[in-house]
N, CA, C and O atoms as CSV, one atom per row, in Angstrom:
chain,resi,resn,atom,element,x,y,z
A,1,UNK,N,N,0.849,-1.170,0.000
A,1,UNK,CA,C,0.000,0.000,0.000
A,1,UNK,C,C,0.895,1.232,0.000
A,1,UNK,O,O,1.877,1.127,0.734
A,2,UNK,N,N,0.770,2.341,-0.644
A,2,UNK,CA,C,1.536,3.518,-0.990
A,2,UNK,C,C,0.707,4.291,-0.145
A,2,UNK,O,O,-0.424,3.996,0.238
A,3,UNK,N,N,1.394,5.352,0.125
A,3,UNK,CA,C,1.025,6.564,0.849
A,3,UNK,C,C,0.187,7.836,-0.301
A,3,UNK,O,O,0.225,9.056,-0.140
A,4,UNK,N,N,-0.286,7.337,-1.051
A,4,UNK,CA,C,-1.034,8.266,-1.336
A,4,UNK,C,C,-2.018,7.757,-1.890
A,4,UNK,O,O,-2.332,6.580,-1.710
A,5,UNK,N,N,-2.755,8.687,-2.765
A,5,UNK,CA,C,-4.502,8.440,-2.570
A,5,UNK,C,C,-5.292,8.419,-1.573
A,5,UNK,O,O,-6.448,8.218,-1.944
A,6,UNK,N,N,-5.178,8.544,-0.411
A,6,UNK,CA,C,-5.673,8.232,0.616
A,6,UNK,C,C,-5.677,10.311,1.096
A,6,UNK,O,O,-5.026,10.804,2.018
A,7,UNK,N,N,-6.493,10.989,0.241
A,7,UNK,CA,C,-6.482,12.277,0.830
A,7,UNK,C,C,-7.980,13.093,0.416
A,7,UNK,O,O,-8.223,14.269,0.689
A,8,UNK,N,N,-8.737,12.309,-0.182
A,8,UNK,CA,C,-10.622,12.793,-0.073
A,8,UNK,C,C,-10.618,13.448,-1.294
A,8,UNK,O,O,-11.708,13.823,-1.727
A,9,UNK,N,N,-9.257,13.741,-2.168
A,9,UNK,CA,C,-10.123,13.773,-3.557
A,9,UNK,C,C,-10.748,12.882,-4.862
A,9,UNK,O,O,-10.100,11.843,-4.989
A,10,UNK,N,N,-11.439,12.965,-5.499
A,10,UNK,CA,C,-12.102,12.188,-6.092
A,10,UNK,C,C,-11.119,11.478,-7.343
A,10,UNK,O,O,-10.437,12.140,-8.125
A,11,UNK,N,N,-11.188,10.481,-7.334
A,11,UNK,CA,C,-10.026,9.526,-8.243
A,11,UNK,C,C,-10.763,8.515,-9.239
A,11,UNK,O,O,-11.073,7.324,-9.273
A,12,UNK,N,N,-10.899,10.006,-10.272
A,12,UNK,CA,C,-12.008,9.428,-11.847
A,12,UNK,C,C,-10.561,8.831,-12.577
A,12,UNK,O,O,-9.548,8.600,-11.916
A,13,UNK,N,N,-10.632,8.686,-13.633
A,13,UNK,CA,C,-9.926,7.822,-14.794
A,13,UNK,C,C,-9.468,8.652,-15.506
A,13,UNK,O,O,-8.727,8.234,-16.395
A,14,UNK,N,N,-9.724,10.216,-15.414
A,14,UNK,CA,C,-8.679,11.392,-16.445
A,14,UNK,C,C,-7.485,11.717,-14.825
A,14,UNK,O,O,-6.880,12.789,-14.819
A,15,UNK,N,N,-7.287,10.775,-13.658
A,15,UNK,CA,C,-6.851,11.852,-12.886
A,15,UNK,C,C,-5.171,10.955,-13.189
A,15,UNK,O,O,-4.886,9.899,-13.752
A,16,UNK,N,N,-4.442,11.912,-12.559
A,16,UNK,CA,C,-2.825,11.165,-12.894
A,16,UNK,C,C,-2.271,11.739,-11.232
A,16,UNK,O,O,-2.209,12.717,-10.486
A,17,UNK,N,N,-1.949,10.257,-11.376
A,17,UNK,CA,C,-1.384,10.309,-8.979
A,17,UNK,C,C,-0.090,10.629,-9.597
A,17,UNK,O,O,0.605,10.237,-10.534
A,18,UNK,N,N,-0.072,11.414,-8.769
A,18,UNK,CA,C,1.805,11.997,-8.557
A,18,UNK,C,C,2.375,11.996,-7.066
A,18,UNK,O,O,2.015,11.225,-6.176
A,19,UNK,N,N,3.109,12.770,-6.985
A,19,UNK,CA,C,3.756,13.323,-5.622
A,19,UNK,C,C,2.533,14.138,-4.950
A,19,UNK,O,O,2.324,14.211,-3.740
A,20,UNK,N,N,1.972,14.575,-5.700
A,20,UNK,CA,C,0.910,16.120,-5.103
A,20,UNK,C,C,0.031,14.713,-4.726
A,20,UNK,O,O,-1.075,15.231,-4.572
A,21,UNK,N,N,-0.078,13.956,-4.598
A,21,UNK,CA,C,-0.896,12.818,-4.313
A,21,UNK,C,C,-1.366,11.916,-2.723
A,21,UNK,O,O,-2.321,11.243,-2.336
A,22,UNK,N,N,0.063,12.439,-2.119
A,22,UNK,CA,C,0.483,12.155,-0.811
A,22,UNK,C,C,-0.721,12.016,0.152
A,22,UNK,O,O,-1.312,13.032,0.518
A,23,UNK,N,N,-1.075,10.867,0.544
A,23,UNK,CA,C,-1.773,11.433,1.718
A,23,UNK,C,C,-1.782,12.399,2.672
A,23,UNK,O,O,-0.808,12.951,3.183
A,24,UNK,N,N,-3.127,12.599,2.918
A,24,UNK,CA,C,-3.268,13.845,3.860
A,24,UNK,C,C,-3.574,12.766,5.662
A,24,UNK,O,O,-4.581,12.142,5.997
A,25,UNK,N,N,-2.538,12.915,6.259
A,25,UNK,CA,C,-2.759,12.205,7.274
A,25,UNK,C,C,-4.050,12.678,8.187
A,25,UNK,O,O,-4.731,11.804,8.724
A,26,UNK,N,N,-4.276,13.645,8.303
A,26,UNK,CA,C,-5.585,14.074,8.807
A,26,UNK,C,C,-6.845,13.806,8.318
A,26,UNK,O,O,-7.792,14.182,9.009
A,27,UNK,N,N,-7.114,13.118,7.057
A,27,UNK,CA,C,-8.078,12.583,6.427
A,27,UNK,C,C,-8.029,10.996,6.858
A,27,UNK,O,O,-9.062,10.388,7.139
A,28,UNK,N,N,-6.801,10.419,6.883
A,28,UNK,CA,C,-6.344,8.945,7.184
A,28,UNK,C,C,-7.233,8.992,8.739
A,28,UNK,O,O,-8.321,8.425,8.842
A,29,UNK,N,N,-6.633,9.702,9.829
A,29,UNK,CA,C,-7.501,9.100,11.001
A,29,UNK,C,C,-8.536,9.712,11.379
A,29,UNK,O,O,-9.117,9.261,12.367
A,30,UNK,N,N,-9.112,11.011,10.656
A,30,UNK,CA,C,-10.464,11.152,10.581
A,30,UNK,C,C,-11.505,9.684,9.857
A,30,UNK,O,O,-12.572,9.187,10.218
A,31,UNK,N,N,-10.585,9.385,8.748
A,31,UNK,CA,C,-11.403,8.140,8.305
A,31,UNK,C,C,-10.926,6.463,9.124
A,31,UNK,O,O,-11.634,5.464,8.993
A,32,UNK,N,N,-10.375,6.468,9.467
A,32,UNK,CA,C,-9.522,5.242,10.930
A,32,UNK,C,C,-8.986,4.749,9.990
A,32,UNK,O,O,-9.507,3.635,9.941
A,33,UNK,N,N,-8.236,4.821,9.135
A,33,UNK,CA,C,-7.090,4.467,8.372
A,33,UNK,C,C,-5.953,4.412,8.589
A,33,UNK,O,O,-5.159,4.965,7.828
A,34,UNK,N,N,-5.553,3.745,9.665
A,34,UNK,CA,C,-4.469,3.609,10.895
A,34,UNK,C,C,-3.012,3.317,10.232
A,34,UNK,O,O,-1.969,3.971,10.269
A,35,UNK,N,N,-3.293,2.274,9.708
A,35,UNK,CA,C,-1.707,2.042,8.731
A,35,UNK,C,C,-1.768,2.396,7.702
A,35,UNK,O,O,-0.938,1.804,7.011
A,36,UNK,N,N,-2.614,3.435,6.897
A,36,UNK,CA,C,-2.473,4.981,6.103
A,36,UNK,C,C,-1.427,5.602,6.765
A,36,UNK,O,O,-0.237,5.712,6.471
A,37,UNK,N,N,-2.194,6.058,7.881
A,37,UNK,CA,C,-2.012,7.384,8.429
A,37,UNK,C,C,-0.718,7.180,8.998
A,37,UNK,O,O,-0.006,8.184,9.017
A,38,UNK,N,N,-0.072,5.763,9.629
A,38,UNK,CA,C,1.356,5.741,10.123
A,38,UNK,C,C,2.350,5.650,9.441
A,38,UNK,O,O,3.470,5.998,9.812
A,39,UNK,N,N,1.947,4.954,7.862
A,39,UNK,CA,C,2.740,5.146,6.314
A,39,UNK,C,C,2.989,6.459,6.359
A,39,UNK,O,O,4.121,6.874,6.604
A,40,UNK,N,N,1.911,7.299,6.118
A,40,UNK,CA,C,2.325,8.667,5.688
A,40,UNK,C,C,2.815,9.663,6.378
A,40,UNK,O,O,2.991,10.701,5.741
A,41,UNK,N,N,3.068,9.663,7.397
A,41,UNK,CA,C,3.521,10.192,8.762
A,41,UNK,C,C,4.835,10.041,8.823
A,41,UNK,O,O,5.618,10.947,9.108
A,42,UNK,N,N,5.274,8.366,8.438
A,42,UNK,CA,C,6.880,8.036,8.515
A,42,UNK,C,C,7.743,8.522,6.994
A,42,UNK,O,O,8.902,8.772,6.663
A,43,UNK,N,N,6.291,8.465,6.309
A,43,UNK,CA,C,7.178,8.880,4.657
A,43,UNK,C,C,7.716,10.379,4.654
A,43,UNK,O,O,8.784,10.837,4.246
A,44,UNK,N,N,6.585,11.003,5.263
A,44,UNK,CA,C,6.705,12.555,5.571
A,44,UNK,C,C,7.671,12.676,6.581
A,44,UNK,O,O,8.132,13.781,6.296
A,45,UNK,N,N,8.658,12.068,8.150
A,45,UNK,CA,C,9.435,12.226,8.705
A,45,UNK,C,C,10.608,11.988,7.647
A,45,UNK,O,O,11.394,12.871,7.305
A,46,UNK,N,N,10.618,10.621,7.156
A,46,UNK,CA,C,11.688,10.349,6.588
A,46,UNK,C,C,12.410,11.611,5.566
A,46,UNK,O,O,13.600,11.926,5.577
A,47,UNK,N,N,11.683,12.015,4.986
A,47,UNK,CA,C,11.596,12.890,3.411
A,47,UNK,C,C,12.206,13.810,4.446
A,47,UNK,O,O,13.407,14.048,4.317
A,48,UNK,N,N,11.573,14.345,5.422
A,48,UNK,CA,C,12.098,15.739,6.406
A,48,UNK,C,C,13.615,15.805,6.880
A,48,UNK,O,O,14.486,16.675,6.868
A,49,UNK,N,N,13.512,14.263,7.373
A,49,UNK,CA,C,15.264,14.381,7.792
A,49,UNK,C,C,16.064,14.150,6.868
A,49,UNK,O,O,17.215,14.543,7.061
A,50,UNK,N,N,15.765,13.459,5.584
A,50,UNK,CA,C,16.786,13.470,4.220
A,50,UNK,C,C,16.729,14.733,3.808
A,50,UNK,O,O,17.374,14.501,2.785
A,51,UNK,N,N,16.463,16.110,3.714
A,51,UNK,CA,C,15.982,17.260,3.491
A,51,UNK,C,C,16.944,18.515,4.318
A,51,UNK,O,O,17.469,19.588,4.018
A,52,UNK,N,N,16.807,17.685,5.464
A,52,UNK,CA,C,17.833,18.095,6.605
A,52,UNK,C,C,19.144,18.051,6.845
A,52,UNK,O,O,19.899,18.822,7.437
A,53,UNK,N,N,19.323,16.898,6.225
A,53,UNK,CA,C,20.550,16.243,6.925
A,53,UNK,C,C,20.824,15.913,5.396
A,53,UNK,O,O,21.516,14.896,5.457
A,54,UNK,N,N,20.622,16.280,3.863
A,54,UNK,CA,C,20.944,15.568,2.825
A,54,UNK,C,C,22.346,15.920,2.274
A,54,UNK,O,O,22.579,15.306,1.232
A,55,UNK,N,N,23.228,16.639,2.632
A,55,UNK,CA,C,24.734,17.005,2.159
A,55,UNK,C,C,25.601,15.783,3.260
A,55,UNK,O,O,26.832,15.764,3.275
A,56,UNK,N,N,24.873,14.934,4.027
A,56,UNK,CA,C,25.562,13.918,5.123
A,56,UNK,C,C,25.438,13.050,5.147
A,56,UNK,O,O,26.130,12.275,5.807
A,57,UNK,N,N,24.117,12.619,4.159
A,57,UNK,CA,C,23.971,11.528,3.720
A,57,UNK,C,C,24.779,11.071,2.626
A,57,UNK,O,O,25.058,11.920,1.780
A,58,UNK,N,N,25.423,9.342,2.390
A,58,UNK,CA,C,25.949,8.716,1.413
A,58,UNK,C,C,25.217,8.045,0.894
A,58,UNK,O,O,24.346,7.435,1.513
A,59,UNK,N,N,25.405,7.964,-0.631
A,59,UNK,CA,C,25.144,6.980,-0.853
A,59,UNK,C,C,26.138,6.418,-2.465
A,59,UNK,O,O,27.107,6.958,-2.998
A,60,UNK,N,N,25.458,5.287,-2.806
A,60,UNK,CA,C,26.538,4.491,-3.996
A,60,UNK,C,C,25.870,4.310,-5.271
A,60,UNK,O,O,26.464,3.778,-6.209
C-alpha cells in the first residue's frame, strides 16, 4: 500500500497520482485508516530528515 490516494479527492480515470498525491494524514484518522495514516507520517518524517541532513547523507 503507498502513501497516497488516501487524501478525499475524487479519483475518476482522467486523474494522474503523482507526488501532489500524498496522503493527507488528517483525512487517514479522521477516516480510521491507521496504517495509512502511520505510512504517511513516517514517509513525511523520513523525506524531512533526508531534506535536513541531505549534504551527510551517502550513498553508492
Amino acid at each position: 500500500m503507498a502513501s497516497v490516494i488516501f487524501n478525499g479527492k475524487p479519483l475518476t480515470p482522467d486523474v494522474v497520482v503523482d507526488e501532489t498525491w500524498f496522503s493527507d494524514f488528517a483525512f487517514c484518522v479522521s477516516n480510521k485508516l491507521w496504517y495509512m495514516a502511520s505510512k504517511t507520517l513516517a514517509e513525511e518524517t523520513a523525506w524531512k530528515f533526508a531534506k535536513e541532513k541531505w549534504n551527510r547523507l551517502g550513498y553508492n
